[in-house]
C-alpha positions in Angstrom: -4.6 -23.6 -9.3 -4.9 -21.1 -12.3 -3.0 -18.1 -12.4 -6.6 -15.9 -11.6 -7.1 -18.1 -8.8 -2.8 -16.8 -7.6 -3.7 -13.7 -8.2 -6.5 -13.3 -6.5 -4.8 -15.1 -3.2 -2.4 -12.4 -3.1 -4.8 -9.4 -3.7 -6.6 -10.9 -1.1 -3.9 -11.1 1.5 -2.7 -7.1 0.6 -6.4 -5.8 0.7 -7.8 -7.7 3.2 -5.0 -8.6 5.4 -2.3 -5.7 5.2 -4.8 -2.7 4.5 -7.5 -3.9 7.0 -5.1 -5.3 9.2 -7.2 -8.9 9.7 -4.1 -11.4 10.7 -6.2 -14.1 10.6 -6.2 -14.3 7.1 -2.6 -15.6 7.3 -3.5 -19.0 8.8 -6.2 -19.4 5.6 -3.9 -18.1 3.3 -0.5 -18.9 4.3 0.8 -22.9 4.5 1.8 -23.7 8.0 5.2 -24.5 6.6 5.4 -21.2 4.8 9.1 -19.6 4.9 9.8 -15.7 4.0 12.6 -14.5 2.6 13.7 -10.9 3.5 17.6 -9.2 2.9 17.2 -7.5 5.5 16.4 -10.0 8.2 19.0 -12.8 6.8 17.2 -15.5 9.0 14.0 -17.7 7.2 10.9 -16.4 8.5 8.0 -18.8 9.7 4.5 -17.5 10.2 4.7 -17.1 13.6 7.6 -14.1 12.6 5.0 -13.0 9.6 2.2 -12.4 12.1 4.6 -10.7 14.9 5.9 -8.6 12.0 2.6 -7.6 10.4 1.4 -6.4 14.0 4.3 -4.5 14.6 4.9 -3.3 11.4 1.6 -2.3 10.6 -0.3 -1.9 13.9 2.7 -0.2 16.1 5.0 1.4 13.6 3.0 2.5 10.6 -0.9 2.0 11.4 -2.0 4.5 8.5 0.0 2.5 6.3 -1.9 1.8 2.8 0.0 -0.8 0.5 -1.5 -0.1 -3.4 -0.4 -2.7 -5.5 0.2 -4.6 -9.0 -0.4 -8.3 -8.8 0.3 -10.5 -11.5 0.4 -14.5 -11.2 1.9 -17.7 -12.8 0.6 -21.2 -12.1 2.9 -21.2 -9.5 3.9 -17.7 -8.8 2.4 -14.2 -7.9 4.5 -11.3 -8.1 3.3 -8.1 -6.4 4.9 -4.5 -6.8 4.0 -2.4 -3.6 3.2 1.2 -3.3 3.7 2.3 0.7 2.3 5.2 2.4 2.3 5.8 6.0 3.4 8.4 9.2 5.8 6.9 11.1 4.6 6.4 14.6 6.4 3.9 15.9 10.3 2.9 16.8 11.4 1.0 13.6 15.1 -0.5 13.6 16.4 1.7 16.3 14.5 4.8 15.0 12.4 6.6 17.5 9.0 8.0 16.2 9.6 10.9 13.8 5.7 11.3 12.9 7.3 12.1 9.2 5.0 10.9 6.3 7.4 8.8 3.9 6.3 6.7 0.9 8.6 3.8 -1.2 7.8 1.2 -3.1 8.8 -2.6 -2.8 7.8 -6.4 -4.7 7.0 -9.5 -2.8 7.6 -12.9 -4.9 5.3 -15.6 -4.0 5.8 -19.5 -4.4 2.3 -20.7 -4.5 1.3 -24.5 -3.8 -2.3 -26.0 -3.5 -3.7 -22.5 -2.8 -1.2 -21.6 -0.1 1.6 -19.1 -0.1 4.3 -21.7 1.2 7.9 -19.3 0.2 7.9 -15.8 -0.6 10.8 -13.2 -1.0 10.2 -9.6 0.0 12.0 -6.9 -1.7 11.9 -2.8 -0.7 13.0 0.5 -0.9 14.7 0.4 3.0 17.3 2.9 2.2 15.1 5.5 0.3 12.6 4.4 4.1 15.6 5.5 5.8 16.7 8.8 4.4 12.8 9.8 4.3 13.1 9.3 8.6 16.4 11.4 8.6 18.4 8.3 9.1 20.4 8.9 6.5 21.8 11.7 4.5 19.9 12.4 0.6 22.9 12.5 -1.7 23.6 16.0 -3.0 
């Protein structure tokens, strides 16, 4: 695969699977031994946790959100730096529903293989997320 053709897998995947929610995408995209790596869940994520997250995340806690994005690719890599904006609408790690708008930024490595995402890291802004939602104090 070319680095256009890596690119354009992962553009895909953020406008057509995260901004119009359509999971289904992951199962053409994704390989079915695909594993995510995310600091803030310390366990390997399959695609059965990708799908559960991307409905929760997206369609429960956040359904406004928009991800903008950069995307650049390698043969084997695509590297995407996010934009998020959303209202928070939805409990997220033990935080009720504060219907507060909040926007950070994030990047998602991807290993790419035959066309398919098979590893990818995510990276993001989850303390600037949290102080925007009150759960913790803005340094003076």
């Amino acid at each position: 695969m070319s680095e256009a053709d890596n690119k354009a897998i992962i553009r895909r995947f953020i406008e057509e699977g995260l901004n119009r929610r359509n999971a289904a995408l992951i199962d053409e995209i994704y390989s079915a031994d695909y594993t995510g790596h995310d600091p803030e869940r310390p366990a390997p994520r399959n695609l059965t946790d990708l799908k559960q997250g991307m409905a929760g995340l997206l369609g429960k806690v956040f359904p406004d959100a928009i991800l903008h994005r950069a995307t650049h690719g390698r043969r084997r890599f695509g590297r995407m730096a996010l934009a998020f904006r959303a209202t928070h609408q939805g409990e997220i790690m033990g935080i009720p529903a504060t219907g507060k708008q909040i926007s950070f930024g994030g990047m998602n490595l991807f290993r790419l293989e035959n066309g398919k995402v098979v590893e990818n890291w995510v990276y993001r802004d989850a303390v600037g997320m949290m102080r925007q939602l009150g759960a913790l104090p803005t340094p003076s």
